[in-house]
C-alpha positions as CSV (number, residue, x, y, z in Angstrom):
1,X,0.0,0.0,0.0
2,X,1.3,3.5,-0.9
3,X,2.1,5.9,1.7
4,X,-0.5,9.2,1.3
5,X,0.3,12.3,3.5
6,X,-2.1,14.7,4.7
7,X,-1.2,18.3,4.9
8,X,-3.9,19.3,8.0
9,X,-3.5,20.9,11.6
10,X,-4.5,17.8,13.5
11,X,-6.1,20.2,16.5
12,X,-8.2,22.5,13.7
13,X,-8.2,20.7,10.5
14,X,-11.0,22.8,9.0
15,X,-12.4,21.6,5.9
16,X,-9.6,18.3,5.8
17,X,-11.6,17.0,9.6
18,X,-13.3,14.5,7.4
19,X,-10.6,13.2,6.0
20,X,-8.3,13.4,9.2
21,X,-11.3,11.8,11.0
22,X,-11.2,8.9,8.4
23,X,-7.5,8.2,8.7
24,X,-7.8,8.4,12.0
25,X,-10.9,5.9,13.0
26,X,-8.6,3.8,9.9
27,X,-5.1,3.0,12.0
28,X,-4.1,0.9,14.1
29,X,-1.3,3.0,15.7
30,X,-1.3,6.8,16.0
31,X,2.6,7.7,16.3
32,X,2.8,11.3,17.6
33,X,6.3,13.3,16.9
34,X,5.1,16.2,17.6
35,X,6.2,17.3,20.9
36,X,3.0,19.0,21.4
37,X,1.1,18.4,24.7
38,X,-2.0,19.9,23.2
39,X,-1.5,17.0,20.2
40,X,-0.9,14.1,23.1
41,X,-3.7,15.2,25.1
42,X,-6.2,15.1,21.8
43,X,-5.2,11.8,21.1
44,X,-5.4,10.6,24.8
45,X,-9.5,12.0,25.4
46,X,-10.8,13.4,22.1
47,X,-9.7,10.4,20.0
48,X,-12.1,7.8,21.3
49,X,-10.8,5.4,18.7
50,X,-9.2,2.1,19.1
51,X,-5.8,2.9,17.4
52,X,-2.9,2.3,19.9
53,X,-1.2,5.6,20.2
54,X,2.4,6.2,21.1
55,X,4.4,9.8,21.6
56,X,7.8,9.9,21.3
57,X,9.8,13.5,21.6
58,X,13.0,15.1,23.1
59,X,14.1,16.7,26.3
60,X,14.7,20.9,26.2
61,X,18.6,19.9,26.1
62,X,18.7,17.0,23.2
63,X,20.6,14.5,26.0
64,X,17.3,12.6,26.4
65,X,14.5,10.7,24.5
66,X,11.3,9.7,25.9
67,X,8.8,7.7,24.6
68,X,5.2,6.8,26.1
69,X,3.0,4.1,24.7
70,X,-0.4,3.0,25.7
71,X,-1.0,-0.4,26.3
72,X,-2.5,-2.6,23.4
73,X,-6.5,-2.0,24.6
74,X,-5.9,1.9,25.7
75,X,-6.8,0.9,29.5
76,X,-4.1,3.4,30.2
77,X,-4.6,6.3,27.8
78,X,-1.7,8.9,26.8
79,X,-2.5,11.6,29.2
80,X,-1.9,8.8,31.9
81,X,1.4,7.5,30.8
82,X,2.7,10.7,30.3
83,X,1.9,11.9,34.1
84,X,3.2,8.7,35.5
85,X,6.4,9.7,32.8
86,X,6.8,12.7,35.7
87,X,6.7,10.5,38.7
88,X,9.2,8.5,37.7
89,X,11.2,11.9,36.9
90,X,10.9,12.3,40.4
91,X,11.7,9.1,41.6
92,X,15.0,8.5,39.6
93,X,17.8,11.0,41.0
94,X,19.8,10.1,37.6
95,X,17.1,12.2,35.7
96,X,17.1,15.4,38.3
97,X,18.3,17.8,35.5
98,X,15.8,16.4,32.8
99,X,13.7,19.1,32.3
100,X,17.2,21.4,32.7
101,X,17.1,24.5,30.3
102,X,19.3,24.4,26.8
103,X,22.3,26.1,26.3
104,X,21.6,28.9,23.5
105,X,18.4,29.5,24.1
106,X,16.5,31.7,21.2
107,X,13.1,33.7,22.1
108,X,11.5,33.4,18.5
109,X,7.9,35.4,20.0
110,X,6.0,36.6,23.2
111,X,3.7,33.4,23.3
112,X,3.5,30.7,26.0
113,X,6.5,28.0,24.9
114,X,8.1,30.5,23.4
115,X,11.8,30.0,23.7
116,X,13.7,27.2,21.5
117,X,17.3,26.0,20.8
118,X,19.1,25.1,18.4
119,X,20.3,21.4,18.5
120,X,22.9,19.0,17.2
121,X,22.2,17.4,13.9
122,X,23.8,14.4,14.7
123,X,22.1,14.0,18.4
124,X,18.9,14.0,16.8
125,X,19.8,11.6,14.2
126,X,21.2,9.0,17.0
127,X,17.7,9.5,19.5
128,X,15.8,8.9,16.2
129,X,17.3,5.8,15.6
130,X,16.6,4.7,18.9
131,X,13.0,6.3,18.5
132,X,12.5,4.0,15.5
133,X,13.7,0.6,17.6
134,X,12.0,1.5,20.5
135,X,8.9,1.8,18.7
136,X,8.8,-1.4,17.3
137,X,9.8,-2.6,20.9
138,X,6.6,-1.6,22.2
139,X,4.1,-2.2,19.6
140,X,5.5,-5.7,19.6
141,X,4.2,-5.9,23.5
142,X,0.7,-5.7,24.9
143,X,1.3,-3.8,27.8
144,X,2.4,-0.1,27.9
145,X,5.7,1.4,28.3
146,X,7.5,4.9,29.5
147,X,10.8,4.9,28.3
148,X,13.5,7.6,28.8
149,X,16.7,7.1,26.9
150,X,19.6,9.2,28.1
151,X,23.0,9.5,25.9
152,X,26.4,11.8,27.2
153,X,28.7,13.7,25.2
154,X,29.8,10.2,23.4
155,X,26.5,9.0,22.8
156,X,26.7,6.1,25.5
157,X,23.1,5.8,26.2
158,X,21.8,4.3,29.0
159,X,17.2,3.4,29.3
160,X,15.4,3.8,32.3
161,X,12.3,2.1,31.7
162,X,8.5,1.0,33.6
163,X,5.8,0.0,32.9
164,X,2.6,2.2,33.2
165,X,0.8,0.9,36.7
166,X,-3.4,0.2,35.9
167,X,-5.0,4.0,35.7
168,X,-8.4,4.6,38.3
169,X,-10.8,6.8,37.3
170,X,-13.6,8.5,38.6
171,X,-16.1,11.7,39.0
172,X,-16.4,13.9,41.7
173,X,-19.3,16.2,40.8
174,X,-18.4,17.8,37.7
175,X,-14.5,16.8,37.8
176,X,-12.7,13.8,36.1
177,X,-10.2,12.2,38.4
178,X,-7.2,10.3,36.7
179,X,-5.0,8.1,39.6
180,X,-3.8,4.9,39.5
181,X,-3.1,2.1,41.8
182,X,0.6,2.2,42.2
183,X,0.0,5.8,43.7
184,X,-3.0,4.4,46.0
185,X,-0.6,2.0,46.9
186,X,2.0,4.2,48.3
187,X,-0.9,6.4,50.0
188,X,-1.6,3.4,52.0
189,X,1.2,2.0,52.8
190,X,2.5,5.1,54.0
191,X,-0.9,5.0,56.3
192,X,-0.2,1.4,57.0
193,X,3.2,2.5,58.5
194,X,2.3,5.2,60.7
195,X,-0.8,3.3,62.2
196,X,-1.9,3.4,65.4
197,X,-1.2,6.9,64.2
198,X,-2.9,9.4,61.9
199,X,-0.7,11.0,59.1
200,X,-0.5,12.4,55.5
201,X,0.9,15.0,53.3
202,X,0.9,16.9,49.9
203,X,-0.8,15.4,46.6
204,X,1.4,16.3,43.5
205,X,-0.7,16.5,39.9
206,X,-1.7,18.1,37.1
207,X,-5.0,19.8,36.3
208,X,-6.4,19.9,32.6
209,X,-9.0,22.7,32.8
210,X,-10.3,22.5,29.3
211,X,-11.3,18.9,29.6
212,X,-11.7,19.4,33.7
213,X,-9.8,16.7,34.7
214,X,-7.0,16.6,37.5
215,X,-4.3,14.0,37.8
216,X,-3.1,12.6,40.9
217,X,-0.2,11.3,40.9
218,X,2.3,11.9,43.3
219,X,2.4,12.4,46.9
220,X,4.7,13.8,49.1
221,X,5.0,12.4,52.9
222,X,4.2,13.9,56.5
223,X,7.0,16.6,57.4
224,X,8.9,15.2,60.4
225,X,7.7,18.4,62.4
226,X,4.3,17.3,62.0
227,X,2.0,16.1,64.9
228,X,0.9,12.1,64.2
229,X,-2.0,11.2,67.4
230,X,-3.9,8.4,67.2
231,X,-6.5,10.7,66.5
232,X,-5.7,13.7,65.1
233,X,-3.0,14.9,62.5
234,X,-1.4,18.6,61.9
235,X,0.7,18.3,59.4
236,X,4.1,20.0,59.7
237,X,5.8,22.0,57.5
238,X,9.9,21.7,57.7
239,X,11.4,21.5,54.2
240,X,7.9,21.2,52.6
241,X,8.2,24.4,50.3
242,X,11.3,23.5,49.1
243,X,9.9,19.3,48.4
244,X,7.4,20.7,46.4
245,X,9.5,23.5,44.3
246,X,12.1,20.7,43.9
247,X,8.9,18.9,42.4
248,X,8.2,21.4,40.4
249,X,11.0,21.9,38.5
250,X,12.1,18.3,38.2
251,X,9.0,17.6,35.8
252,X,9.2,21.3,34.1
253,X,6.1,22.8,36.2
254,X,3.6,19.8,34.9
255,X,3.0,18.9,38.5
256,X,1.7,21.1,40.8
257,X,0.5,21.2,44.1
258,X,-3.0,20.1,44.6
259,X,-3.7,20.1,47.5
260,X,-3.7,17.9,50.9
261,X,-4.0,13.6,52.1
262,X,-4.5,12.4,55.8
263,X,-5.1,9.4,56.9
264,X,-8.2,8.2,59.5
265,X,-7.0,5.2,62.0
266,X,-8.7,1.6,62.1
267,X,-12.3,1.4,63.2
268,X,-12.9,5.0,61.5
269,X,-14.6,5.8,58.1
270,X,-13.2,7.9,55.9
271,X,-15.8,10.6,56.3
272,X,-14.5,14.4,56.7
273,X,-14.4,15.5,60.4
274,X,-14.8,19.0,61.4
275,X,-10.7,19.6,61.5
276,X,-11.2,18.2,58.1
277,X,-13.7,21.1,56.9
278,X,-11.6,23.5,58.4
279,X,-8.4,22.2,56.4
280,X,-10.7,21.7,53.2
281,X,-11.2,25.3,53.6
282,X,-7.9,26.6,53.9
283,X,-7.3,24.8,50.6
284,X,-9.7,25.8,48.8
285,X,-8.7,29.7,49.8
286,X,-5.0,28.6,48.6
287,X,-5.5,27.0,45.6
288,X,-8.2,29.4,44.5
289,X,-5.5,31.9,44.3
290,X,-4.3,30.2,41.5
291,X,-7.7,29.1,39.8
292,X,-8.2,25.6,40.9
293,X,-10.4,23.4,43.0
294,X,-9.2,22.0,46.3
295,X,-8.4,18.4,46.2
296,X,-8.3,16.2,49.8
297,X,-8.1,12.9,49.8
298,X,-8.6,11.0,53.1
299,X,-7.8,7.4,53.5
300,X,-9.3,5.1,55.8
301,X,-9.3,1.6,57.3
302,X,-11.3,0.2,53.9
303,X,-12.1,3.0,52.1
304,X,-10.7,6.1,50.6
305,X,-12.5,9.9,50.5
306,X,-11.9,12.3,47.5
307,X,-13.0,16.0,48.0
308,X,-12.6,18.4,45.1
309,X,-14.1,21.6,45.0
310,X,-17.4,21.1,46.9
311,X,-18.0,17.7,46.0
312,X,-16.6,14.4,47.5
313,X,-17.1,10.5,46.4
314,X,-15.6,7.2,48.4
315,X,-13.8,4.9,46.8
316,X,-13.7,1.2,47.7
């Protein structure tokens, strides 16, 4: 079969969307090189078709590749993998400096993502060859796959690689939530650890406010200056700011803080208390600085609480 290109904007294809449409709902594997978040996040929750999609792009200072893939039956979609790409930023000190800013930078306007570099010629021809193995790596598996290729000076390359963990989802009133079980895990057996006592901490994430969904996917642990009762928690805040900048500016800015997590001891629901309300509250007046809904998420014996904005749902 002959190759046929199509000359469209894939996010405003204006009078080519029937044809885009078509190839799309067509293919068995959407391969996105664009670097675009805005192209991803189409393909992760606007496409709702069956074709496998995979993103594959550079870091801002050409030393790294990355490539995301969903797993054969999308029951981790793009937008997932690509926040559980940033938790694994944070949890592998080798990749501190990957979102580190180029040498030579050029402003080329006075947009958002406006500043560029120019990079080596023959640094993108060696991550493109890898691109082009590693993606017949994962579309020969079933499962998905976050890779992060890193090459030095010489071009030694070394892979950190996981595999995406099983996504949750869920509404809380008018809000999409998008978790997924290994962070649930670490939630509770950080709650597991500290029991008979209460604790908790920070939730790390990423809101998408054109689709109104926010990601959960990171959590950051009680400060040691906290106060852990068997029936109360206030959380500390020793070396919290400078946790959650560090955060920050390991996955470029696309986590955030979101808001707060507690846990409630055995023999106790997960249902707010008053101290809750009163924290809820002080979240919401923080985050609403910045234009975004509170998120609390309190964890129980058996079940787990989410609060956003001025809704909350249990999970099971």
């Amino acid at each position: 079969m002959a190759e046929t290109g199509i000359v469209a904007n894939l996010l405003n294809p204006g009078d080519k969307r029937e044809i885009v449409e078509s190839a799309l709902r067509g293919a068995e594997v959407l391969a996105d090189f664009s670097a675009s978040q805005a192209v991803a996040r189409h393909l992760a929750r606007d496409f709702d078709g069956s074709a496998r999609c995979v993103s594959a792009f550079m870091n801002p200072s050409g030393t790294d590749l990355i490539l995301l893939a969903e797993d054969h039956s999308r029951t981790t979609r793009l937008d997932a993998v690509e926040m559980q790409y940033y938790r694994m930023l944070l949890e592998e000190t080798e990749l501190s400096d990957h979102f580190r800013p180029p040498e030579g930078q050029v402003r080329i306007a006075r947009s958002c993502r406006d500043v560029s570099a120019v990079l080596p010629g023959d640094a993108v021809s060696h991550h493109a060859a890898i691109a082009s193995r590693g993606l017949r790596i994962a579309l020969s598996q079933d499962q998905g796959r976050i890779c992060v290729w890193r090459s030095d000076q010489e071009f030694n390359t070394r892979l950190f690689q996981r595999s995406p963990a099983e996504t949750i989802e869920g509404v809380v009133g008018n809000i999409r939530l998008v978790t997924d079980r290994l962070f649930l895990g670490s939630v509770r057996a950080e709650r597991q650890r500290k029991l008979p006592r209460e604790t908790g901490g920070v939730l790390l994430g990423s809101w998408d406010l054109q689709r109104g969904i926010v990601y959960v996917v990171a959590m950051i642990p009680s400060p040691d200056d906290s106060e852990e009762r068997p029936t109360s928690y206030i959380r500390g805040c020793r070396g919290l700011e400078s946790a959650v900048s560090d955060a920050i500016a390991r996955t470029g800015g696309q986590l955030q803080y979101l808001g707060e997590w507690h846990s409630h001891p055995d023999g106790h629901s997960a249902e707010p208390s008053d101290d809750d309300s009163k924290l809820f509250d002080w979240v919401l007046e923080y985050t609403n600085q910045d234009g975004y809904a509170p998120v609390m998420l309190i964890v129980g014996e058996k079940e787990s609480r989410w609060l956003i904005g001025t809704s909350s749902e249990e999970w099971r």
